[in-house]
C-alpha positions in Angstrom: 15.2 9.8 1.1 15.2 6.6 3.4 17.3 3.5 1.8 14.5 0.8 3.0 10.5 1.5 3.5 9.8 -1.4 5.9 7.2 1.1 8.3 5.2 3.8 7.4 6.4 4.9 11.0 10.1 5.8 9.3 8.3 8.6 7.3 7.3 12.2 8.8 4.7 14.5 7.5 7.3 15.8 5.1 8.8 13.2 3.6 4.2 11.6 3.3 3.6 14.8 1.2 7.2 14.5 -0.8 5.6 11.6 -1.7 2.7 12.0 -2.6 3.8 15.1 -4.6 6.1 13.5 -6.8 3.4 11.0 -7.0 1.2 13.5 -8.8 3.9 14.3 -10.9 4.3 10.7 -12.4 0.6 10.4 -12.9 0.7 12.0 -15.8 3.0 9.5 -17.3 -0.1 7.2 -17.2 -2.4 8.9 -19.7 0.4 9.3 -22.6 0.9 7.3 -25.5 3.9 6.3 -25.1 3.9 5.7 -21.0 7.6 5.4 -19.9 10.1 7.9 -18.6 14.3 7.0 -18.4 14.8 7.5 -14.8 15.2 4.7 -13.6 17.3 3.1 -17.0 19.9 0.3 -16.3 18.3 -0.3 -12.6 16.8 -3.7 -11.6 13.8 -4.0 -9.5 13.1 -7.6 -8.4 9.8 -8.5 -7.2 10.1 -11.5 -4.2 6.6 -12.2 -3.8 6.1 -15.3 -0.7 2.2 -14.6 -0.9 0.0 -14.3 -3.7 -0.8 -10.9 -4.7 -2.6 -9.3 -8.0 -2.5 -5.4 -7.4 0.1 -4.7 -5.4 2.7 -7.3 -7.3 1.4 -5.9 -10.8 1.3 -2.2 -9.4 5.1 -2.5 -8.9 6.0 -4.0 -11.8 4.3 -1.6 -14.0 5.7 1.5 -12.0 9.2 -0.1 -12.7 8.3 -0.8 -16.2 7.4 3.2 -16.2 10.7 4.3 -14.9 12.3 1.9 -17.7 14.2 -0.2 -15.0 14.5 -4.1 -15.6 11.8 -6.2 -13.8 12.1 -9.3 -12.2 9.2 -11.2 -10.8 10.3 -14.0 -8.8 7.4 -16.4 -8.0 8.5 -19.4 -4.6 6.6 -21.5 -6.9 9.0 -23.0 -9.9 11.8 -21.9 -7.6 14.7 -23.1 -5.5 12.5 -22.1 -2.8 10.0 -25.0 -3.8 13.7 -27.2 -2.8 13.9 -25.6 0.4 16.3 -22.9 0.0 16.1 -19.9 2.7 15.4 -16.3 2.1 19.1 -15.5 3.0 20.0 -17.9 0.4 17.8 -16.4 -2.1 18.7 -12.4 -1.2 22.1 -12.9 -1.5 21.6 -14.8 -5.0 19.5 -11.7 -6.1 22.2 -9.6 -4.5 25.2 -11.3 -6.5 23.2 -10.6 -9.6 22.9 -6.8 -9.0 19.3 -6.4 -7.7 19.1 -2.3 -7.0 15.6 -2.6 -5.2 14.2 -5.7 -3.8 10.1 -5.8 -3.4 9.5 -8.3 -0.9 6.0 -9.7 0.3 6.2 -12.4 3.1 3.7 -13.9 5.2 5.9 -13.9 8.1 6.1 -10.1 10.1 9.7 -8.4 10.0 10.8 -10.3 7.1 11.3 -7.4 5.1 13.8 -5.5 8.5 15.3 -8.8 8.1 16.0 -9.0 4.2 17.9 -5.3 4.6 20.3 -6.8 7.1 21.4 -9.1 4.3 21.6 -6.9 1.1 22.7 -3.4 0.1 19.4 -3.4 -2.3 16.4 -1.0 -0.9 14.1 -2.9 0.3 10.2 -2.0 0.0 7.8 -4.1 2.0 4.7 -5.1 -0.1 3.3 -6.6 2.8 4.7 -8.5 6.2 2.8 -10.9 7.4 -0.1 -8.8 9.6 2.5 -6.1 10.2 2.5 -3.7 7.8 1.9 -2.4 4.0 3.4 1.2 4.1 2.9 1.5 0.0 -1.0 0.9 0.5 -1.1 3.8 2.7 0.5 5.8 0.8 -2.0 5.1 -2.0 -4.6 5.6 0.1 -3.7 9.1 1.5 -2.9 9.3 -2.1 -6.4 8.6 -2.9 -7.9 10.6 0.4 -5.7 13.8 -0.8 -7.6 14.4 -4.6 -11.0 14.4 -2.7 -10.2 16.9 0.0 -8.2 20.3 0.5 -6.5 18.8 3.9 -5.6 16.2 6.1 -6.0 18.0 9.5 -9.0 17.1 11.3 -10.0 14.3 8.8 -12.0 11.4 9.9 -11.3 8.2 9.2 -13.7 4.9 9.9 -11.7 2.1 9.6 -14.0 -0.8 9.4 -13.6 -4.9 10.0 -10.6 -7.2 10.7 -8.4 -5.2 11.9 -7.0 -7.8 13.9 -5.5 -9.6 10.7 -5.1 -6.8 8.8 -1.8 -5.3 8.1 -3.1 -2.1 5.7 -5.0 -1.0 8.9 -1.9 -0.3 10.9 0.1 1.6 8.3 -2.9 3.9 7.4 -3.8 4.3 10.9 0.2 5.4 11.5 -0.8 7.6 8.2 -3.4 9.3 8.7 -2.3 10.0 11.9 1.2 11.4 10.8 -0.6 13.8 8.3 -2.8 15.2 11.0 -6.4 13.2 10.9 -8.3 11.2 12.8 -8.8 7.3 12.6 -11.3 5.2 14.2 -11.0 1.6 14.1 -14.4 -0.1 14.2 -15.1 -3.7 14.4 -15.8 -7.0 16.9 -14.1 -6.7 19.9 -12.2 -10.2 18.7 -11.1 -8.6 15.8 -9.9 -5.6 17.4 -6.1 -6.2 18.7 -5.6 -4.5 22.4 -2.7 -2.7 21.0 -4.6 -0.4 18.7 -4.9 2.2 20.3 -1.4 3.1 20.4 -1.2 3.5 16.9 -2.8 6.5 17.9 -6.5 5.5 17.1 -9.6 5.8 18.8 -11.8 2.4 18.7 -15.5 1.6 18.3 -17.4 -1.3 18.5 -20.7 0.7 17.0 -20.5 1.0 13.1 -23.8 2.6 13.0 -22.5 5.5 15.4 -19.2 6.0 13.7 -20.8 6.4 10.4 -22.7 9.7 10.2 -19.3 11.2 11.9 -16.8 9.7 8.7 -15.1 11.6 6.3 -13.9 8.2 4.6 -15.8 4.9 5.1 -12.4 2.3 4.8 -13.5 -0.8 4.8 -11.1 -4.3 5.3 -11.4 -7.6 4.1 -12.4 -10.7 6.3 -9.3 -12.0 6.2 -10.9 -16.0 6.9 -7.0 -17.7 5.3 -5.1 -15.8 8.6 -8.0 -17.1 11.1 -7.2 -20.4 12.9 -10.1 -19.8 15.1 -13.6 -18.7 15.1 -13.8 -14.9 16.0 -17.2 -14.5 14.8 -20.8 -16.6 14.8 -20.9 -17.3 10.8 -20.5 -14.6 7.5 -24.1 -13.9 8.0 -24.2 -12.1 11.1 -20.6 -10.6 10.5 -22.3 -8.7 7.1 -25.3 -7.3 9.3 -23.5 -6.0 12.2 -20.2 -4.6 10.1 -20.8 -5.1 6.4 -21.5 -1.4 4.7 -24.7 -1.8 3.2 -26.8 0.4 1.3 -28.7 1.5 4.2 -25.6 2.0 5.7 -24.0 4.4 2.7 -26.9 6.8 3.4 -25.6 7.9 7.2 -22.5 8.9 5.6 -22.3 12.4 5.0 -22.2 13.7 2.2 -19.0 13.6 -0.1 -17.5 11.1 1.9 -15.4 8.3 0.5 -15.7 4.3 0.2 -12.7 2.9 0.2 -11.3 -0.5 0.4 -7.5 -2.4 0.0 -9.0 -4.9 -2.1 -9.4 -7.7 -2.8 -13.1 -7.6 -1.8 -15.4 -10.1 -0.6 -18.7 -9.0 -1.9 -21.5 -9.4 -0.1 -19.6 -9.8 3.2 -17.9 -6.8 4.4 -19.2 -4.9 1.6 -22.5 -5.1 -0.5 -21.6 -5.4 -4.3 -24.0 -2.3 -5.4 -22.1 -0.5 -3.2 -18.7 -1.2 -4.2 -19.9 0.5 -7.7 -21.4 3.7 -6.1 -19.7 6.8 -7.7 -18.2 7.4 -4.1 -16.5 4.4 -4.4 -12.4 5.2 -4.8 -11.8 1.4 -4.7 -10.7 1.6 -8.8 -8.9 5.1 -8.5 -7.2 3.4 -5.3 -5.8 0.4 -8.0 -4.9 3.4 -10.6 -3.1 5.6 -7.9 -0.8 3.3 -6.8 0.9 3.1 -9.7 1.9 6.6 -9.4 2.9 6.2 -5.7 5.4 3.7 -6.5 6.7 5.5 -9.2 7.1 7.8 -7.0 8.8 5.6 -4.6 11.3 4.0 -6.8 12.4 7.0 -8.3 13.2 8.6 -4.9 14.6 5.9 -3.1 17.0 4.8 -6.1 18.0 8.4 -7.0 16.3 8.9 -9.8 16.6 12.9 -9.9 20.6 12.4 -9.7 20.1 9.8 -12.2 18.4 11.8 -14.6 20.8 14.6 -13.9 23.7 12.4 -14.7 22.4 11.3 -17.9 21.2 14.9 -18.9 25.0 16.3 -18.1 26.5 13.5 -19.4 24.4 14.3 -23.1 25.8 17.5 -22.9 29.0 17.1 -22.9 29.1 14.6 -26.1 26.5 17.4 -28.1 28.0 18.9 -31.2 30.3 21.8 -31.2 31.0 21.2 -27.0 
């Protein structure tokens, strides 16, 4: 397994679906009682979040919480950061006190690439800027997998500002990777001029895209990233691109609503259908604990962990 996920792009189709497999083996741990397994035991995960973050920060904390490694969330604010310290200065202070995995979130792109340079820690990129969010991906092919028997030939309708958005480039590289088909749908302003390298088709027609989608994937207005105007007001934004009702019914039928979160109700989607039962948006929150599980245990060794500790209890059992 790779030391650092900084790109979705470092991952082939085999190393998506080892993923995603031990993914669906952790899930499990979820609806016990008692919800922890020792693999990960005497590890410490650090979370370095620059940004502010609800699922994603929480998600990894609980999926190293699961794995029984130590957690530590590291907010800028109440920090030496708030002082002015750099992020080499603060890696190699999280490196001196034995950090084994460092989950970093930055609002600058290639911080992450950058923070591996300095430490012998994996590195997972929670999000870089308006590069990249590999984990979301994952969750979302995650997600995309336990509604449909295969990838190949899948259609995808990713829908908004993809221009801002970092979780459209890493599921676009995704989808792609696994063999399906993305289409990235939006105002020409918000759609960058390098998308279609990522191996994408692009629209500029919601309403013709939609009757042809497997999965309705739909992004947030990102308006804190904006520092100009890329669109006449909210208003006519939600009627040309927000999924409406109306909308839903073109779909066909048993395709997905999906959406990164967090949502702007009422813009890019309407609020009744964010709760339609074809909404994923709740199982996409749920699923991602199990994908980073799954990540953590594979990039820190967990199987030769647990071997270790398994060999090393049998050798001190009675009568050996």
């Amino acid at each position: 397994m790779i030391k650092h996920l900084l790109s979705i792009d470092q991952l082939d189709r085999e190393a998506i679906v080892r993923i995603l497999d031990t993914a669906e083996s952790f899930r499990e741990v979820g609806t016990r009682v008692i919800k922890k397994v020792p693999a990960l035991r005497g590890r410490t995960v650090v979370n370095l979040f620059y940004e502010n973050s609800t699922r994603t920060r929480i998600s990894f904390e609980i999926a190293a919480k699961r794995l029984s490694a130590d957690v530590i969330n590291f907010a800028t604010a109440g920090s030496s950061v708030a002082k002015g310290e750099s992020l080499k200065d603060t890696a190699l202070t999280l490196q001196a006190m034995g950090a084994d995995a460092i989950v970093i979130r930055h609002s600058s792109s290639g911080a992450p690439l950058t923070l591996s340079r300095w430490v012998t820690a994996s590195v997972l990129n929670a999000g870089d800027g308006t590069h990249e969010h590999p984990t979301q991906a994952l969750l979302d092919l995650f997600t995309i997998r336990e509604h449909f028997a295969s990838f190949e030939g899948l259609r995808v309708a990713v829908v908004g500002d993809v221009r801002h958005s970092r979780v459209a480039r890493s599921l676009t590289l995704g989808v792609a990777r696994v063999g399906g088909q993305v289409t990235l749908v939006g105002p020409p302003t918000l759609i960058p001029p390098e998308a279609p390298a990522w191996g994408a088709e692009v629209s500029y027609d919601l309403d013709a895209v939609l009757p042809k989608a497997d999965v309705c994937y739909m992004l947030r207005v990102q308006r804190e990233r904006q520092r100009q105007q890329f669109f006449p007001s909210i208003r006519e934004y939600s009627r040309l691109w927000g999924l409406s009702r109306a909308r839903v019914d073109a779909l066909p039928d048993g395709a997905l609503i999906m959406h990164p979160g967090p949502m702007n109700r009422g813009v890019e989607i309407a609020s009744d259908v964010a709760d339609l039962p074809r909404s994923v948006i709740t199982d996409q929150v749920t699923n991602g604990i199990a994908v980073r599980m799954s990540l953590l245990y594979l990039m820190l060794g967990g199987a030769r962990v647990a071997n270790h500790v398994l060999a090393a209890d049998a050798e001190g059992a009675p009568g050996e």
